[in-house]
MARKOLBA-657381 format. One record per residue: x, y, z of N, C-alpha, C in turn; residue number from 1; residue in one letter. Coordinates in steps of 0.05 Angstrom, whole numbers, plus 5000, padded with zeros to 4 digits. Atoms other than C-alpha are relative to their C-alpha. Layout:
N
    nx    ny    nz   cax   cay   caz    cx    cy    cz  num  residu
     X     Y     Z     X     Y     Z     X     Y     Z  NUM       a
...
END
This chain:
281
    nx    ny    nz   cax   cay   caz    cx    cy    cz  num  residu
  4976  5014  5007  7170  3943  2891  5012  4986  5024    1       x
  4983  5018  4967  7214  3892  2934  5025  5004  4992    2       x
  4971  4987  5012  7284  3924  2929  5012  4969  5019    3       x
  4987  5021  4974  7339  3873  2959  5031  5009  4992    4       x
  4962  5004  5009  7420  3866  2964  5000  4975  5005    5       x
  4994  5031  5000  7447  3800  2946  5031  5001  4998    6       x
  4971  5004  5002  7517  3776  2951  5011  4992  5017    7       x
  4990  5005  4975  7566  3758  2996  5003  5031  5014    8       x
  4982  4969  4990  7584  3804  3054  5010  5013  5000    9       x
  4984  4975  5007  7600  3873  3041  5015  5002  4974   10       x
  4991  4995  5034  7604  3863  2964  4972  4991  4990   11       x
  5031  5003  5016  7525  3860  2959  4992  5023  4982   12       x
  5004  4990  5028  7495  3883  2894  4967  5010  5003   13       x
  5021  5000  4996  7426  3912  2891  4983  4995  4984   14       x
  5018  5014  5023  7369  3882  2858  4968  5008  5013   15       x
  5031  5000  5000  7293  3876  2858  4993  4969  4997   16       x
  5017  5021  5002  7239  3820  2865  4979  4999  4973   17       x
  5026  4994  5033  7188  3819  2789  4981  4983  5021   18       x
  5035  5014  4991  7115  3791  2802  5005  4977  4995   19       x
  4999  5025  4993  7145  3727  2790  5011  4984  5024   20       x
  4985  5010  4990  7193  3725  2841  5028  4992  4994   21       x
  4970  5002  5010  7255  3722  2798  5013  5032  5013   22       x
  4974  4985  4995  7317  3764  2824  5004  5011  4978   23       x
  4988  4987  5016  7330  3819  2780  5033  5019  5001   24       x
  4997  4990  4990  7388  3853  2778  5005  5036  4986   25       x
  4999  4972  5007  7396  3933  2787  5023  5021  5003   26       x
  4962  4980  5000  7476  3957  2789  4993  5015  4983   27       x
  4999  4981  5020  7466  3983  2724  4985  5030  4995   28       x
  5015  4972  4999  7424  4040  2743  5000  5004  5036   29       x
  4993  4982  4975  7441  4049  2829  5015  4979  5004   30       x
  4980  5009  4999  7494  4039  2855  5002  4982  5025   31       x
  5008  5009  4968  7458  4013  2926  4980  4992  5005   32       x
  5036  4998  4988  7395  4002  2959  5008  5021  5029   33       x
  4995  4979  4973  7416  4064  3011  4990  5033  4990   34       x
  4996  4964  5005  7417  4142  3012  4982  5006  4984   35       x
  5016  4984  5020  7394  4178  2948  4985  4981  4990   36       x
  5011  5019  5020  7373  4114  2914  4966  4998  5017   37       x
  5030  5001  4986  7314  4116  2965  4982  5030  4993   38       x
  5016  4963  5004  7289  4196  2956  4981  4984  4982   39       x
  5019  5007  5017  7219  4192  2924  5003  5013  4970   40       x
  4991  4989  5029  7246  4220  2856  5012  4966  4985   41       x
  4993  5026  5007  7292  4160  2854  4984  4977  4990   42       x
  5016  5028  5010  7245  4105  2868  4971  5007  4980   43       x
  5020  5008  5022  7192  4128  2824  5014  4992  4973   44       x
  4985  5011  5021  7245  4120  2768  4997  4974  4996   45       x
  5003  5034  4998  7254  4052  2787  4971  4991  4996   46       x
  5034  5013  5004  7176  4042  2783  4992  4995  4975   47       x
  5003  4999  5030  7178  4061  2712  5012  4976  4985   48       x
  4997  5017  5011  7221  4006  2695  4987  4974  4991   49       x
  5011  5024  5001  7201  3938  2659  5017  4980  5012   50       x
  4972  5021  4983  7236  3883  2713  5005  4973  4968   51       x
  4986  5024  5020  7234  3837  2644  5027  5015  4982   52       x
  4976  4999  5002  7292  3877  2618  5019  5008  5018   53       x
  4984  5014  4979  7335  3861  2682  5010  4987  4997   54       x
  4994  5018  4992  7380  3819  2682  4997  4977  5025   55       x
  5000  5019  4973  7364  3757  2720  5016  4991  5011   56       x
  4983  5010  4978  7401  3734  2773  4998  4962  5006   57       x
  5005  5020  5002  7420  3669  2767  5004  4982  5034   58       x
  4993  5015  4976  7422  3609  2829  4989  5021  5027   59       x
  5003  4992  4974  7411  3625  2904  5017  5023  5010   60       x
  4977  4982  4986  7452  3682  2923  4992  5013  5029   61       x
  5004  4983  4974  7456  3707  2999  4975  5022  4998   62       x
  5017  4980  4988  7408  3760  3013  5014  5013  5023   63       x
  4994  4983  4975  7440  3818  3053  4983  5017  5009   64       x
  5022  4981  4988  7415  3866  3090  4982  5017  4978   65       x
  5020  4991  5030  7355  3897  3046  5008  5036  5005   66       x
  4982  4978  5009  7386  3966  3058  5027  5004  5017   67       x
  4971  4991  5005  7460  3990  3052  4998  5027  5017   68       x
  4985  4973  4989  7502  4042  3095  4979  5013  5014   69       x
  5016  4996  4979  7449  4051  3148  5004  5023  5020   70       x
  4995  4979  4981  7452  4117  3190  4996  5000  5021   71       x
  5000  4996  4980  7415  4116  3242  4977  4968  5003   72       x
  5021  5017  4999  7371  4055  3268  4984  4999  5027   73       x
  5009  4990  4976  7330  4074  3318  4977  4980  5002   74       x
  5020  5024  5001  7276  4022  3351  4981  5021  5031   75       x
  5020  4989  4987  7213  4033  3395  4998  4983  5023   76       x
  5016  5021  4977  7197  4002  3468  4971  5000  4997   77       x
  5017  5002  4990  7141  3971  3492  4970  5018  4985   78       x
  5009  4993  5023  7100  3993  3428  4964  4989  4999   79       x
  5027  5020  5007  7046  3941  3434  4985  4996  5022   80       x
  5024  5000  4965  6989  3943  3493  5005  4974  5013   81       x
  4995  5037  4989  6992  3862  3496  5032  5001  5012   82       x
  4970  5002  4996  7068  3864  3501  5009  5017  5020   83       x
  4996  4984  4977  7065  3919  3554  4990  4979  5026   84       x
  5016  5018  4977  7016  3874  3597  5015  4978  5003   85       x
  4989  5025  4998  7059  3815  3583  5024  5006  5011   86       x
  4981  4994  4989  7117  3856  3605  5002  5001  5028   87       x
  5011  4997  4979  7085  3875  3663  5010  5037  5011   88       x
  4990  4974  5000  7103  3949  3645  4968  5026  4995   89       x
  5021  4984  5008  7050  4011  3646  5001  5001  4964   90       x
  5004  4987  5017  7025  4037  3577  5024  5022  5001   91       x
  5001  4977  4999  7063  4088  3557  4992  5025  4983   92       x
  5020  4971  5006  7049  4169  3547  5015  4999  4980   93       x
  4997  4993  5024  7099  4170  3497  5011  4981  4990   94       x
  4998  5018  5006  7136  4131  3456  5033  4998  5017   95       x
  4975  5003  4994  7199  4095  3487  5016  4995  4975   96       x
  4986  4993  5028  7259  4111  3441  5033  4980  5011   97       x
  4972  5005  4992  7332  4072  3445  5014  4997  4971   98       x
  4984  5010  5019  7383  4056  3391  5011  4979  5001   99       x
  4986  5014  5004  7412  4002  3361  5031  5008  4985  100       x
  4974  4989  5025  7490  4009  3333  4985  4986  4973  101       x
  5001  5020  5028  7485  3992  3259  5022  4975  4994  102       x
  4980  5022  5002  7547  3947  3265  4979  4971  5005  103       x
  5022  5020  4991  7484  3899  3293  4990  4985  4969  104       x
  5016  5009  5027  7461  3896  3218  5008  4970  4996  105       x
  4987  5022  5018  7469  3826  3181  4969  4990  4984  106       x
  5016  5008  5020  7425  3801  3130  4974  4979  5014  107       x
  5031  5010  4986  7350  3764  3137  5008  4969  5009  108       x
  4974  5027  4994  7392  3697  3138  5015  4991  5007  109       x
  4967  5005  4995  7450  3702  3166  4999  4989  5036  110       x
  5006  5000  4966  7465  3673  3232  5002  5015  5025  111       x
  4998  4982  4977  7454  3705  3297  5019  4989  5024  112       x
  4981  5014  4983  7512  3694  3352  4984  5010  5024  113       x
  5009  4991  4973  7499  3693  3414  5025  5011  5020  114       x
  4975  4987  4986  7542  3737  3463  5009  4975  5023  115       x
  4994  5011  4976  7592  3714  3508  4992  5009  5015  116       x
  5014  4992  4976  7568  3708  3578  4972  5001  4991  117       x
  5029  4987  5003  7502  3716  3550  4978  4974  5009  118       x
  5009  5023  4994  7451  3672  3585  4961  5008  5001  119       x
  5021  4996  5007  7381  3707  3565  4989  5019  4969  120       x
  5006  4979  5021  7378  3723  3493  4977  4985  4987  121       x
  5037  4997  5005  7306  3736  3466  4998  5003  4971  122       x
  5013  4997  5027  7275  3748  3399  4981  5016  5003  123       x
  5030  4969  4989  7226  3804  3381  4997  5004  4958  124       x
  5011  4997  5026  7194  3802  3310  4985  5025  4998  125       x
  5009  4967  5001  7179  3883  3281  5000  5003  4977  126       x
  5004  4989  5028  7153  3920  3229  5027  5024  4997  127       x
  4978  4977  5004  7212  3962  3203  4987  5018  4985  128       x
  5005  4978  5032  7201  4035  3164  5033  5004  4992  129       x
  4976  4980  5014  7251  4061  3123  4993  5027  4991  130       x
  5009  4978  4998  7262  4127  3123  5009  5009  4958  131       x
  4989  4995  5025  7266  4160  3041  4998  5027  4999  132       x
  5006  4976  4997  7254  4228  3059  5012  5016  5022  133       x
  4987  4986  4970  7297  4275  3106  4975  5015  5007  134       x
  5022  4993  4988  7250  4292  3159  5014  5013  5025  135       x
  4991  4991  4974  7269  4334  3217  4968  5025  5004  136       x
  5021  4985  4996  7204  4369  3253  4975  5002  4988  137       x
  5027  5015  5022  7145  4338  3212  4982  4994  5009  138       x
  5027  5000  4997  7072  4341  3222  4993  4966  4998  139       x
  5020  5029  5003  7035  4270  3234  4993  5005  4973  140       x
  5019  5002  5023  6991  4285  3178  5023  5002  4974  141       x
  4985  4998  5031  7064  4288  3130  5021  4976  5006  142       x
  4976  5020  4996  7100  4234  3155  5001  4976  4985  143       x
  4996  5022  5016  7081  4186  3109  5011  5007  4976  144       x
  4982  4993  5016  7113  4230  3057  5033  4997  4994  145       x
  4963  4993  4989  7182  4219  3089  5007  4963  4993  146       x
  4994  5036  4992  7173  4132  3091  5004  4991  4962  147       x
  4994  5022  5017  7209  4093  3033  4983  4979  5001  148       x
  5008  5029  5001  7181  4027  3050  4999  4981  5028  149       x
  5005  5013  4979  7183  3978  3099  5018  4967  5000  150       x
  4983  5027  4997  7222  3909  3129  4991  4985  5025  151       x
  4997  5022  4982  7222  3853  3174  5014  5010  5011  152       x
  4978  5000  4989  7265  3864  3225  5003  4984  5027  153       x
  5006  5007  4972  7280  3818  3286  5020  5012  5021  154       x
  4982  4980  4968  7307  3862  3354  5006  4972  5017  155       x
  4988  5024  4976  7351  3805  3380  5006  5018  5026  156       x
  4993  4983  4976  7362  3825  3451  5007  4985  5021  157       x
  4990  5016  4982  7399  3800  3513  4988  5009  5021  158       x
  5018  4986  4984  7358  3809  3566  5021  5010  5029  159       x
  4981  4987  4981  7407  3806  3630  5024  5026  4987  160       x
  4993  4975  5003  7442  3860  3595  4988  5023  4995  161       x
  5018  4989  5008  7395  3893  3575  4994  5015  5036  162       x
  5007  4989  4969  7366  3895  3649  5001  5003  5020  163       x
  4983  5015  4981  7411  3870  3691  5023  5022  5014  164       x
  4974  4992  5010  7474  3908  3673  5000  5036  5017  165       x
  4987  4977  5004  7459  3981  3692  4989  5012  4977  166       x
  4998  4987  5024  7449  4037  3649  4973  5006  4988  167       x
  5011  4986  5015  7404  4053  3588  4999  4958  4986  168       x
  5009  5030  5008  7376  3988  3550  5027  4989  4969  169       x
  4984  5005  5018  7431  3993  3497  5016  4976  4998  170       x
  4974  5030  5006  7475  3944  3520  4992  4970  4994  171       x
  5012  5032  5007  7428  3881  3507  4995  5010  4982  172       x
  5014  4992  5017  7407  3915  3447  5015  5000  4975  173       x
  4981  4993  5028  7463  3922  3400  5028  4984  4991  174       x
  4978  5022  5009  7510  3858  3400  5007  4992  4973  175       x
  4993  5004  5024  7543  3843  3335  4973  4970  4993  176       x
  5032  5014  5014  7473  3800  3295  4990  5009  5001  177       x
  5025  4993  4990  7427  3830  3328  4977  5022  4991  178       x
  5015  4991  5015  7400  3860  3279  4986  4996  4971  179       x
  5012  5004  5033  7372  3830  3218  4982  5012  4988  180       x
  5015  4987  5015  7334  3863  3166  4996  4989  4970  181       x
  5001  5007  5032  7300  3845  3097  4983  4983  5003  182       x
  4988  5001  5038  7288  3798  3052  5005  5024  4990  183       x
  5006  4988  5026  7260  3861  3021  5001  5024  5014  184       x
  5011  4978  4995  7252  3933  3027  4976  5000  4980  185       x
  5019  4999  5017  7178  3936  3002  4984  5026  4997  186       x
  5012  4961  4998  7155  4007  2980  4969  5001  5001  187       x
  5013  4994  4993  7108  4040  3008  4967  4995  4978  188       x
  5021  5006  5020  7054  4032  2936  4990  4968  5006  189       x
  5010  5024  4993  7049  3953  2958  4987  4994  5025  190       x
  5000  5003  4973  7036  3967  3038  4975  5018  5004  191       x
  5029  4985  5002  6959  3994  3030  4991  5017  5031  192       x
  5005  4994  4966  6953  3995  3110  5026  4989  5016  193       x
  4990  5018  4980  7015  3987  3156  4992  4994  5024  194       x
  5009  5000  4967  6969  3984  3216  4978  4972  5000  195       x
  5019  5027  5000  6932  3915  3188  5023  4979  4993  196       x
  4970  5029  5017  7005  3867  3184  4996  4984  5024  197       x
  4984  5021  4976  7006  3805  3217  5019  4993  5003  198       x
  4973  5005  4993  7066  3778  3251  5007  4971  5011  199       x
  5002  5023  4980  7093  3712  3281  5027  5000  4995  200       x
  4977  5009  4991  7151  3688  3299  5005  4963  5014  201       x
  4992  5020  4997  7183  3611  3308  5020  4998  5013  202       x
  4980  4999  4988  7231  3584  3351  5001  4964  4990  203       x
  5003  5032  5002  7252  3512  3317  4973  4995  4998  204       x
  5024  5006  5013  7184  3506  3287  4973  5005  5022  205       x
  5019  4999  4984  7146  3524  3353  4995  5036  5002  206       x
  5006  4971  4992  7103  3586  3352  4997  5020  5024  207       x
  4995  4989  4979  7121  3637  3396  4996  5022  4999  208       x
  5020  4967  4995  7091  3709  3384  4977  4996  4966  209       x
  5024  4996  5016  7034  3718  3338  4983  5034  5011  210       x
  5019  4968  4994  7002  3795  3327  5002  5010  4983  211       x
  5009  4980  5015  6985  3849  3291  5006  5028  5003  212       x
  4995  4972  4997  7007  3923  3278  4975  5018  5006  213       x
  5027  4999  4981  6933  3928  3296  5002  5015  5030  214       x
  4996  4990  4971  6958  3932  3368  5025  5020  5016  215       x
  4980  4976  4999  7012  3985  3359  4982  5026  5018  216       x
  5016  4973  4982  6997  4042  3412  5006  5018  4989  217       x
  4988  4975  5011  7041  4090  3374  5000  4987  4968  218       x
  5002  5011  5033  7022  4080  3290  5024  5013  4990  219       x
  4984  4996  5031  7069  4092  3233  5013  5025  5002  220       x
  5004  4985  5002  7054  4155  3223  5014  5018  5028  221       x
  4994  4988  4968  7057  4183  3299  5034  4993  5003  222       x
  4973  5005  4995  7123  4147  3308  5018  5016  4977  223       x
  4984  4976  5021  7160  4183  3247  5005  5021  5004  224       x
  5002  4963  4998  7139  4257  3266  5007  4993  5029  225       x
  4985  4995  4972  7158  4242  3340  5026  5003  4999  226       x
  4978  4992  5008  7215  4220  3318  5018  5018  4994  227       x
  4985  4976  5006  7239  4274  3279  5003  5018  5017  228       x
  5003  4975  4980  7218  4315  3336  5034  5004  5009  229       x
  4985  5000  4982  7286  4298  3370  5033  5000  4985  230       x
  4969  5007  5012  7340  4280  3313  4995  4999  4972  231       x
  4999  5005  5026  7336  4285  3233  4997  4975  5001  232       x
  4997  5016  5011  7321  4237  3197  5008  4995  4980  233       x
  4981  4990  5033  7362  4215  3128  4994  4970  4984  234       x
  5005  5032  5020  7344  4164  3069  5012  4984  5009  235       x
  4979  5036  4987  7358  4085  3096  5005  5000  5032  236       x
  4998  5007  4964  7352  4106  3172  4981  4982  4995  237       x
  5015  5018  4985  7309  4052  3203  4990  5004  5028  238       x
  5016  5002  4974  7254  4056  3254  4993  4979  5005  239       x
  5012  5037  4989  7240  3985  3286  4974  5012  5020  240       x
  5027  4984  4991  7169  3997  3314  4986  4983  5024  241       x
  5009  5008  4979  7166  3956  3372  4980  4959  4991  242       x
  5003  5031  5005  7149  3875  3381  4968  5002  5014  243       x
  5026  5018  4985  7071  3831  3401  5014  4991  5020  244       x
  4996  5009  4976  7071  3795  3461  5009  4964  4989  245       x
  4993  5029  5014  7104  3724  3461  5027  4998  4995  246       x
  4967  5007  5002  7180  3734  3470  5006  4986  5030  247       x
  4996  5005  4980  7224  3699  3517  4991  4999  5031  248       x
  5010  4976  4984  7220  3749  3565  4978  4997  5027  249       x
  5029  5002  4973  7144  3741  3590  4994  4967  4999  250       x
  5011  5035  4992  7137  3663  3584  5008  5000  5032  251       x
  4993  5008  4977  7136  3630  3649  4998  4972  5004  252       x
  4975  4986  4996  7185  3611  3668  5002  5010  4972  253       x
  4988  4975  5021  7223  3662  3616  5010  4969  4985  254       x
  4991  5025  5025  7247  3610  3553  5028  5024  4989  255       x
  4979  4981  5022  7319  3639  3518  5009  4989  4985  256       x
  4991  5021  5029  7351  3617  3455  5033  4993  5009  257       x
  4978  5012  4995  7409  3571  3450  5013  4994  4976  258       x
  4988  5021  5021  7463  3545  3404  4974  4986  4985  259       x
  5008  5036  5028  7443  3493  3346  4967  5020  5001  260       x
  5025  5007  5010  7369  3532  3352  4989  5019  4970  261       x
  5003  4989  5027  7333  3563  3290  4980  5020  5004  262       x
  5025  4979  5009  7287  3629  3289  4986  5006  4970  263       x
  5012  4990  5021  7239  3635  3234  4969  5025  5006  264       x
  5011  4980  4987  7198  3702  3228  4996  5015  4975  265       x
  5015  4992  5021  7152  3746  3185  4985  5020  5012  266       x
  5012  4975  4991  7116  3813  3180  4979  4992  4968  267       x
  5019  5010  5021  7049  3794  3121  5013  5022  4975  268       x
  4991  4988  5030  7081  3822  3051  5029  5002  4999  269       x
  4972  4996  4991  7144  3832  3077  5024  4987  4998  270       x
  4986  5028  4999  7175  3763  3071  5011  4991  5021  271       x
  4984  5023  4976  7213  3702  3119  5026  5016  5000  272       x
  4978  5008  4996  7272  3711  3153  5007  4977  5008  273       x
  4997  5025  4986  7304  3655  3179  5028  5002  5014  274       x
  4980  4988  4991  7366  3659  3225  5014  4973  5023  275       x
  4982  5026  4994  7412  3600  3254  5005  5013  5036  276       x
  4997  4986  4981  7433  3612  3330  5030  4985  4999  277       x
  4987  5007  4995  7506  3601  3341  5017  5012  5021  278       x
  4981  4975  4976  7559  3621  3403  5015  5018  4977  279       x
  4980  4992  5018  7600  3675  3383  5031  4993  5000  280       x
  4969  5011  5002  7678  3668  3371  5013  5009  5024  281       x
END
């Protein structure tokens, strides 16, 4: 299934994608695309349904974030061998772990501001999991029992704060945008292999990362049960699983986004985001 929320800001409604691509919608049976509505009890419910008695959803409506009331969103460094080398950072032994706030959230569309003072913000195209399963202390070999589904997600990031600033990587990491997620949450029954997705990323129509979850050092799986190792996990958290090589960052010279430009960006099943760059207020 491709779950979504549509609507305006903070009065989105949750719906589904049919095999045609029509907008269904699904109020009348959850009340979200978050929390319980994810547990694997839930969404097999939802599997059972026929999307032709749905109401369709008529016209274009926003697309918000593809899940609601977000707990924890936790993202991965330096994930990808190429993207380590391009960093010019070792491998590492385990996985690097930081957070994003969820205030970061906004929809697969929506525009991304750019911070004040901010004079190196980057782009980073990732496979998102969603978590549908509380997981705290979980075996590799059960962690795919715990994963809802999966998203797009791009890890906007400011790099002089980020590296510049002091500290822990948070502070380039969690500026109000900087976190988009969606179109879709796509459950796990459509996502055969997440370790064969391609990826790319646009900046104003010029390609600028291209890869594969292929070159994930830490898989799916591994990342989940590490995870848990350190902090529960609860239906609608989000793990961002680390970016390919081909951001700002390692170009040379380094390239950063500006006003007026446009990011377009994709994970293979997953669907487009697309995301406007504007200063903030």
């Amino acid at each position: 299934m491709k779950l979504v929320r549509y609507g305006d800001i903070g009065r989105e409604r949750p719906g589904l994608i049919d095999a045609a691509g029509v907008l269904r919608d699904l109020s009348s049976l959850v009340s979200d695309i978050e929390g319980k509505a994810l547990l694997p009890e839930s969404l097999a419910r939802l599997r059972e349904l026929d999307p032709a008695d749905l109401l369709a959803v008529e016209g274009a409506p926003r697309l918000g974030p593809c899940v609601g009331a977000v707990g924890k969103f936790v993202c991965v460094g330096l994930n990808y061998t190429d993207h380590a080398m391009e960093a010019g950072q070792p491998i590492p032994e385990e996985p690097v772990l930081f957070l994003k706030p969820t205030s970061c959230i906004v929809g697969p569309n929506d525009n991304v501001e750019i911070p004040r003072g901010s004079t190196k913000t980057d782009w980073e195209v990732e496979l998102g999991i969603v978590i549908g399963k509380p997981a705290k202390y979980i075996a590799v070999e059960d962690a795919y029992d715990h994963v809802a589904g999966y998203c797009v997600v791009n890890d906007v990031s400011e790099r002089s704060f980020q590296l510049e600033r002091g500290g822990t990587w948070d502070k380039g990491k969690g500026c109000d945008t900087f976190g988009p997620i969606g179109p879709w949450l796509v459950t796990t029954d459509e996502i055969t292999d997440p370790q064969a997705l391609d990826m790319w990323l646009e900046v104003d129509g010029v390609r600028r990362q291209s890869g594969s979850t292929r070159t994930m050092i830490f898989d799916v799986p591994t990342i989940v049960a590490y995870v848990s190792q350190f902090m529960s996990l609860q239906p609608g958290d989000i793990i961002s699983t680390g970016t390919p090589p081909g951001v700002g960052l390692g170009m040379k010279p380094p390239v950063y986004l500006a006003p007026g430009q446009t990011m377009r960006l994709s994970v293979s099943g997953l669907g487009v985001q697309e995301q406007r760059l504007v200063a903030a207020g």
